[in-house]
C-alpha positions in Angstrom: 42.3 16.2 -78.1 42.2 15.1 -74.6 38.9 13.2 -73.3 37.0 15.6 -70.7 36.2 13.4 -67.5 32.7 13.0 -66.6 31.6 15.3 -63.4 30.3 12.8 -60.9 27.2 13.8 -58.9 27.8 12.6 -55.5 31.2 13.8 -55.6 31.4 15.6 -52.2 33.1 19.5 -52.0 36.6 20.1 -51.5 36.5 21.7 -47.9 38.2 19.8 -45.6 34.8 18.9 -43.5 33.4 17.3 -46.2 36.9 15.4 -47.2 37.7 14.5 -43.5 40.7 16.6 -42.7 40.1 18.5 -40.2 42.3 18.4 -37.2 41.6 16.2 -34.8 42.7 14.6 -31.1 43.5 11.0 -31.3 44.4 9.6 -27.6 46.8 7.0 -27.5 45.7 4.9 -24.0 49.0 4.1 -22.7 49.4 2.7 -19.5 50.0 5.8 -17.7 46.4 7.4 -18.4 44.5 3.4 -18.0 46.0 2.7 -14.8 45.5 5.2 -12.8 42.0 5.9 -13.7 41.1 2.1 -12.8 43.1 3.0 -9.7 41.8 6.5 -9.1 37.5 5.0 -9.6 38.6 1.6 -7.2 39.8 4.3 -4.4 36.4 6.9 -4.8 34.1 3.1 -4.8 35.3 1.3 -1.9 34.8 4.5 0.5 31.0 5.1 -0.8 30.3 1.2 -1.0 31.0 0.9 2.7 29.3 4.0 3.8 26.1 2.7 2.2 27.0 -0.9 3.8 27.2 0.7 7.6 24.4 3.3 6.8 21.7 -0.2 5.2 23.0 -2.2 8.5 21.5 0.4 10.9 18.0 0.4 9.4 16.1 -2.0 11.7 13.6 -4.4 9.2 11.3 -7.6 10.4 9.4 -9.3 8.1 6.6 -11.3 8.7 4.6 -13.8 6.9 1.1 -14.8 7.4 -0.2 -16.4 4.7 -1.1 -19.4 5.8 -2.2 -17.8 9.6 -5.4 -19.6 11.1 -8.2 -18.1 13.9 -8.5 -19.0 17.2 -10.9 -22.1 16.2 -8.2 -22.9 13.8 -9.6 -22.1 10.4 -7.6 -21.8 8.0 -8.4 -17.9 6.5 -6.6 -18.8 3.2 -8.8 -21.6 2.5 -11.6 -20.1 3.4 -11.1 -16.5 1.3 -10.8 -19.2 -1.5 -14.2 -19.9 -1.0 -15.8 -17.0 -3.1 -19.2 -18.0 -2.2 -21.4 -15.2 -0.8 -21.7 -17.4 2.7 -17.9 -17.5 2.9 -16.7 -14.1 2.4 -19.1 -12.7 4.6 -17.3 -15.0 7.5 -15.0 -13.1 9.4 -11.0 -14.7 9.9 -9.0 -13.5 12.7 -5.6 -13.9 13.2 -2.7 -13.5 15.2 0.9 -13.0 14.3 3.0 -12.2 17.1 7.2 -10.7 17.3 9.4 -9.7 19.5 12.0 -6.7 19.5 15.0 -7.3 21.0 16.0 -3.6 21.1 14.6 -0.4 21.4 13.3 0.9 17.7 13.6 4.9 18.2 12.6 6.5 14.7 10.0 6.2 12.7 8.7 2.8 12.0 7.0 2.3 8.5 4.1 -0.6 8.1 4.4 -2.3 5.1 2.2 -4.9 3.3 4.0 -7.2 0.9 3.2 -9.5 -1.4 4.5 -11.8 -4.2 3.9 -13.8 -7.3 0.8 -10.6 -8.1 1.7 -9.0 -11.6 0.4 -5.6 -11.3 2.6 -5.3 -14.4 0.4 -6.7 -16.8 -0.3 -4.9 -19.6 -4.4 -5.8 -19.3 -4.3 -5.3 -15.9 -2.6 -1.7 -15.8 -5.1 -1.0 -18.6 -8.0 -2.0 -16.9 -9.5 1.2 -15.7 -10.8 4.8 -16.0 -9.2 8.3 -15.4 -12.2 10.6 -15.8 -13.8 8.4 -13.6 -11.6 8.1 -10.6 -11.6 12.4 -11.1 -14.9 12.2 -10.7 -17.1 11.6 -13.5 -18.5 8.3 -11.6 -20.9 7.4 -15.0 -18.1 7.1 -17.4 -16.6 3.4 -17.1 -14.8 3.0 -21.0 -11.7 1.7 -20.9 -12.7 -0.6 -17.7 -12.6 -4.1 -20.0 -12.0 -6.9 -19.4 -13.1 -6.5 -16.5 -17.1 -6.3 -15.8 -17.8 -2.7 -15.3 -21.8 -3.3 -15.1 -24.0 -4.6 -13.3 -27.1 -6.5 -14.7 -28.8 -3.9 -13.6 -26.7 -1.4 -15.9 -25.7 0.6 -12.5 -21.5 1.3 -13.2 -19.3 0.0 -10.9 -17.4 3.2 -9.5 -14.6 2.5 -9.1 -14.4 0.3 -12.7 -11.8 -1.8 -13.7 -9.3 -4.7 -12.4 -6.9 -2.5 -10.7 -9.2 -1.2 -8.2 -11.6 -4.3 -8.3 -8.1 -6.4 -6.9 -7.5 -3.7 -3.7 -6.1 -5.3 -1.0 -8.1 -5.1 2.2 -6.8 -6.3 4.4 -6.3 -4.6 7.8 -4.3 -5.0 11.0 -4.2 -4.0 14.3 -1.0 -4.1 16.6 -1.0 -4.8 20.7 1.6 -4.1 23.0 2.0 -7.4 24.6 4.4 -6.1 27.3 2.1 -4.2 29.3 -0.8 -5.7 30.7 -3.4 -6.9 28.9 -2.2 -6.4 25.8 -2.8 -2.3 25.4 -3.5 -1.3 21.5 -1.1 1.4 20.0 -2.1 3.8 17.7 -0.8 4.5 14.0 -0.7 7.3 11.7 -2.6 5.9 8.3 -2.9 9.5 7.3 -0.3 10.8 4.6 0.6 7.5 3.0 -0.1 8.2 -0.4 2.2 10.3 -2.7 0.1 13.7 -2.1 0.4 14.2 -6.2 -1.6 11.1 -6.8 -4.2 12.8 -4.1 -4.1 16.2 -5.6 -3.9 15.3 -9.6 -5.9 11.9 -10.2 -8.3 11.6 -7.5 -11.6 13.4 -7.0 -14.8 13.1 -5.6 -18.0 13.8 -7.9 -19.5 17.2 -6.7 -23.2 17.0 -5.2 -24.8 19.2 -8.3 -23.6 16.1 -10.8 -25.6 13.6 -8.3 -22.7 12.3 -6.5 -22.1 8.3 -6.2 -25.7 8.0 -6.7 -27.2 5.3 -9.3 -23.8 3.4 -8.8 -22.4 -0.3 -7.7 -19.2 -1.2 -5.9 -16.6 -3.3 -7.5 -17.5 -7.2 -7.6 -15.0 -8.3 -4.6 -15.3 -5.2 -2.4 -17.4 -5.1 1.1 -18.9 -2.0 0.4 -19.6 1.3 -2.0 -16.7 3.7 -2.1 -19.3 6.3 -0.8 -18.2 4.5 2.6 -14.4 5.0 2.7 -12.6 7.6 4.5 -12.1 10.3 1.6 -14.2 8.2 -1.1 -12.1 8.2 -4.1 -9.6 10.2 -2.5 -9.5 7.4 0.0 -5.0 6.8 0.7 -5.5 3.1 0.7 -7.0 3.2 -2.5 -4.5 5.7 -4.1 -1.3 3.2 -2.4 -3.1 0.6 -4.2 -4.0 2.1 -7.4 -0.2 2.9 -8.1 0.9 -0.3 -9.6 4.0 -1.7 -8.9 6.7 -3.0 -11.7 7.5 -6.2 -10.5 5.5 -9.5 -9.3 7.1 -8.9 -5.1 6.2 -5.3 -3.8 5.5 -3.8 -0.4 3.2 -1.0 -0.3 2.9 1.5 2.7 0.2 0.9 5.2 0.8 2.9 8.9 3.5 4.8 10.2 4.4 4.3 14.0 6.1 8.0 14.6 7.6 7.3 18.5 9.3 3.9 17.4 8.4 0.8 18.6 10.0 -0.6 22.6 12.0 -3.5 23.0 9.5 -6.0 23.7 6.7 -8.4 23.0 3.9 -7.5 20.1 0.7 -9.4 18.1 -0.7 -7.9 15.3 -4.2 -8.8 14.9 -5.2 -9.8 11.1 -8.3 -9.0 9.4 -7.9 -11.4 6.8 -10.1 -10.4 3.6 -7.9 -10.3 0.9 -7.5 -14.1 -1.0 -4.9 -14.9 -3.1 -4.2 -18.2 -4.9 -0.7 -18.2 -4.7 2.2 -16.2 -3.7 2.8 -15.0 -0.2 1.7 -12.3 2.0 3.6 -10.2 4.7 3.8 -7.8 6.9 7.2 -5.7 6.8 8.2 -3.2 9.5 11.2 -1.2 8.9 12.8 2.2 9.8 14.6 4.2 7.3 17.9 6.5 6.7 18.8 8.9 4.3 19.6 6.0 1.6 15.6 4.9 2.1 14.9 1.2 3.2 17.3 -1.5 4.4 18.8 -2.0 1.1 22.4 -3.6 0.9 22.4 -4.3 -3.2 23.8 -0.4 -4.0 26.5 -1.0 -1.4 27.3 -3.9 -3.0 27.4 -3.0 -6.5 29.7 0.3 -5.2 31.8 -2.3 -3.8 32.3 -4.8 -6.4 33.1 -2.0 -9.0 35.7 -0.4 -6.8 37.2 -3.9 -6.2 37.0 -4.9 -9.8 39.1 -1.7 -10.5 41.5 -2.1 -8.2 41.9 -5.5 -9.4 42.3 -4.4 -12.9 44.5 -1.7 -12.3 47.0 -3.6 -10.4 46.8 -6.7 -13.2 47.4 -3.9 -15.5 49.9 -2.5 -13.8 51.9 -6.0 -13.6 51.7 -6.8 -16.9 52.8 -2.7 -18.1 56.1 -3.8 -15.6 56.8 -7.2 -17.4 56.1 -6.5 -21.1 55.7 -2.7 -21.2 56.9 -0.2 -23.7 59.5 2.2 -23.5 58.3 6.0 -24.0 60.7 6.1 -26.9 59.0 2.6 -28.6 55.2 4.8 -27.9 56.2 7.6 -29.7 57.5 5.6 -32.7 53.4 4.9 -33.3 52.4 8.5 -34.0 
């Protein structure tokens, strides 16, 4: 009597999905579908690289460093913000830094203030504050560690935490040098924060809930919130309080609608803001429809395209030299 085989119970079904048999496509890349698609991505590349290229080389961009600027009694202001004492910071630093324009700026010119080495990235730092508080619930200050949200008095610090507690303040004041005696122009600071970040995570505390009342400004600032254009809607402090991802950032400051003349300017420096290393700058620039003066996308369009030019053609050398006949290709089916 014949021996009954033992049903196994992972044995999968007899369908052909479950055994793998369904029909399928199976592309053979021969060198007439891999060439020209090298070929075909070098020619749409190249085009688009250099249209960025021309388009970043028209945006007009001056940067401008003054870290290490001095007053007109040639203090250093970086040595003396260093100085945290009570005495020092309540010295004011002037300083000058002065440009020229060798051509006529005619759109928009954006006012940036850049600095470097400051990780705003930190996982502490982006930690380091409170949402209900900066919506308007000024008492509530968890979630503020490590920085000191406190004061020995027990008043909270509105607004709490290391993001806000770092703000940059400085401010700056630009002079038309070509006219006589150095006539001020005007800015737009209005409308520099992302009007999301106004609308959705800013708000001032109503009057019925006691407003800023019973509360303390941050350790390093000059005065209470209460006193800033828009409070804790204040644009400044929304710029600020949207951290950046990496340690060198520019954040917007003024907009100069009419452009800026071909000529000679000074910006006047209110220096406040100390750091202990790193740089700061002032960046003015103009923008296109690709953004900022930016060549790195042109340049990554560029080396792509030429990369698959360069391919293609190698390819297509070495399909000449030791390439297949069709009949040999179909032998492989």
């Amino acid at each position: 009597m014949a021996a009954v085989s033992p049903t196994l119970p992972n044995k999968p079904g007899g369908s052909r999905f479950k055994q793998q048999t369904l029909p399928a496509w199976k592309p053979v890349f021969t060198a007439n579908c891999v060439i020209p698609v090298f070929l075909i991505f070098g020619v749409i590349f190249i085009p688009v690289g250099v249209v960025l290229l021309l388009e970043s080389n028209k945006i007009s961009e001056m940067t401008l460093d003054y870290t290490n600027c001095t007053s007109s009694d040639f203090t250093s202001c970086t040595e003396l913000r260093r100085d945290r004492s009570v005495q020092a910071m309540a010295q004011p630093c002037m300083c000058n830094v002065e440009f020229e324009l060798t051509e006529d700026w005619t759109s928009t010119v954006y006012v940036y203030y850049r600095l470097t080495e400051f990780y705003q990235n930190h996982r502490r730092y982006l930690k380091s504050l409170n949402q209900e508080q900066l919506l308007g619930d000024v008492h509530t200050t968890s979630s503020c560690i490590p920085n000191a949200f406190k004061t020995a008095a027990g008043r909270p610090i509105v607004p709490c935490g290391m993001i806000s507690n770092s703000r940059f303040n400085d401010s700056f004041t630009l002079l038309n040098n070509s006219i006589t005696n150095s006539t001020e122009m005007l800015w737009q600071r209005d409308n520099i924060a992302w009007t999301e970040d106004i609308k959705y995570k800013f708000a001032n505390p109503t009057a019925e809930s006691g407003g800023f009342a019973g509360t303390h400004r941050p350790t390093y600032w000059q005065q209470n919130v209460s006193l800033l254009p828009g409070m804790l809607q204040n644009e400044d402090l929304a710029v600020w309080m949207r951290t950046a991802a990496l340690p060198k950032f520019r954040k917007l400051y003024a907009r100069i609608p009419g452009g800026l003349k071909r000529g000679n300017y000074t910006i006047q420096v209110q220096y406040n803001y100390p750091i202990k290393r790193g740089d700061k700058n002032i960046v003015l620039s103009t923008v296109g429809w690709i953004g900022g003066k930016n060549a790195f996308l042109a340049i990554a369009y560029l080396a792509v395209g030429g990369l698959s030019i360069l391919g293609g053609c190698l390819l297509l050398v070495i399909y000449a030299m030791y390439g297949k006949k069709k009949q040999d290709v179909s032998k492989m089916h």
